[in-house]
C-alpha positions, 0 to 999 in steps of 0.5 A: 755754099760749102759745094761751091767753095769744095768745086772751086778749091778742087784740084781740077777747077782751075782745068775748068777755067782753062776750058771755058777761057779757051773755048770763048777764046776759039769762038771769038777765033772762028764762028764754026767753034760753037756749031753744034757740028763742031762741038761733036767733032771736038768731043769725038775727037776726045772719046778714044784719048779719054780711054788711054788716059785712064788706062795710064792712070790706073798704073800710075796710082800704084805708082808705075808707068804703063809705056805699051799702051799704044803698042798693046791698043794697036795689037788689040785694034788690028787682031780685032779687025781680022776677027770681024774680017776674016773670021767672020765673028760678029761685033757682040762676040768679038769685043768682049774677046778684044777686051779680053786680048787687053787684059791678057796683055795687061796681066802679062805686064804686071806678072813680069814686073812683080815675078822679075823684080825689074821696074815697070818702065823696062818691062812695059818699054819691052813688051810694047816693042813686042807688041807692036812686032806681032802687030807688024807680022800679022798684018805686014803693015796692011789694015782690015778694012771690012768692019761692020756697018753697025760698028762704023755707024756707031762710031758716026752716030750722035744725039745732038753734039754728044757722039755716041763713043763718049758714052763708053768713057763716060761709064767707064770713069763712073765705074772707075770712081766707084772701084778707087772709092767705093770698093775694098781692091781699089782703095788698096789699089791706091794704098799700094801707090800711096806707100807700099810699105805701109800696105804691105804692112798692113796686110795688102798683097802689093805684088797683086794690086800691081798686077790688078792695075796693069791687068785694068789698064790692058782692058782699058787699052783694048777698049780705046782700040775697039773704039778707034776702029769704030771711029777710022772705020778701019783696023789699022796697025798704027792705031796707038802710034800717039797715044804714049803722050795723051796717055801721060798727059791726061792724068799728069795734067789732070792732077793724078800723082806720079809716086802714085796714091792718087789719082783724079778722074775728073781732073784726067776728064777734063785734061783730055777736053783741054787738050781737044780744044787745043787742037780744034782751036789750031783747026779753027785758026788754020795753024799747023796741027803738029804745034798740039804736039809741042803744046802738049809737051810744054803743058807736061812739064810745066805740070810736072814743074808745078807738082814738083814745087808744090811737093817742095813748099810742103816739105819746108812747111813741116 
């Protein structure tokens, strides 16, 4: 009883409720919603914005915003393909140096932020627009479309409704839970975020802890870009075009803390399958697919309103 009153008090549960009143709502919409075929389109669909999430929502713990995301995932994505197209490396060799492409540019982002001083808003908005120059004078706006039939077979494959691209999010949100909770650098990851001040005093080096979280969120980043290569089968240049809003509204959405400290990982999970079902759903009802957008804004704000007003009636209470 005391698990079940936990679950239900939890900050993700009424998320769950949400879930399971749209998807009976889909399926009273359209037959197709609960064929197993479906269902593996939707979590499909899910697996790279799972990613984007939690590289947003490792930066937002610290209390910073990471604006390159999709900017740095789309320069992952398209020097990833040329390393498979035209220098012929394997997919064992090459993913590891996508990642740590990612990592680079997560480092680079961090280091400014605490050797300028300026706020991460204007760094990661600047570096992003870097990003994407490199991105564009590479590739002149063209794709690498010769991927290997491995990775593209990977990207299609499935065991029932479960695609395979959701086991890498998967692992990654358990690993996560196990660094923010279990591990001495993840707990002062989110100390950092919680009060700088009181870290600092504490004897945590929040300069490095920043630098750490950005460091994650550009590994994260160029995971979710090797991922959408698998998917598309192709390393496009706008890989990562509309991936700022999902990365925000995931973690928003799913509970994590926008002054940093905290963040919820099954909140951010749940979130992005929210929002999943949202576009199956406007699939399904043969409604124009750009209103997600539109869904995705006003679920945002009325986030951040709630946040807001609860942080308020706390206040007063004291």
């Amino acid at each position: 009883m005391n698990l079940v009153r936990r679950l239900v008090r939890s900050e993700w549960a009424g998320l769950a409720a949400i879930f399971i009143a749209g998807s009976v709502a889909a399926s009273l919409v359209s037959t197709r919603f609960l064929t197993e075929y479906n269902i593996y389109v939707m979590l499909r669909s899910a697996c790279v914005s799972l990613l984007v999430a939690f590289a947003q929502m490792i930066v937002l713990a610290v209390g910073q915003m990471n604006l390159a995301v999709g900017a740095l995932g789309g320069l992952v994505a398209v020097l990833f393909g040329a390393m498979l197209q035209v220098l012929g490396m394997p997919p064992l060799l090459a993913i590891p140096l996508a990642l740590l492409i990612g990592i680079a540019g997560g480092l680079i982002n961090g280091v400014l932020t605490t050797r300028t001083g300026i706020n991460g808003f204007i760094i990661t908005l600047a570096s992003g627009s870097a990003f994407t120059g490199i991105n564009l004078g590479i590739t002149e706006g063209r794709a690498f479309h010769d991927i290997p039939a491995a990775l593209v077979a990977f990207g299609d494959s499935r065991l029932g409704f479960i695609p395979s691209l959701l086991w890498p999010p998967l692992i990654v949100a358990a690993l996560l839970w196990v660094f923010l909770y279990r591990v001495k650098q993840g707990r002062r990851l989110l100390a950092t975020g919680g009060n700088p001040h009181a870290a600092d005093l504490s004897g945590i080096s929040t300069g490095a802890m920043v630098v750490l979280a950005h460091a994650i969120s550009g590994g994260l980043a160029g995971l979710a870009a090797v991922l959408a290569v698998s998917q598309l089968g192709t390393a496009q240049p706008d890989i990562g075009n509309g991936w700022l809003l999902v990365s925000f509204a995931g973690p928003i959405i799913g509970g994590t803390a926008l002054s940093g400290g905290y963040v919820s990982i099954p909140g951010a999970m749940l979130a992005v399958l929210v929002i999943a079902l949202i576009q199956n759903g406007l699939v399904l009802a043969k409604v124009d697919p750009y209103w997600v957008q539109f869904a995705l804004g006003v679920l945002v704000l009325i986030t951040v309103g709630l946040n807001r007003w609860r942080a308020l009636r706390a206040e007063h209470a004291k």
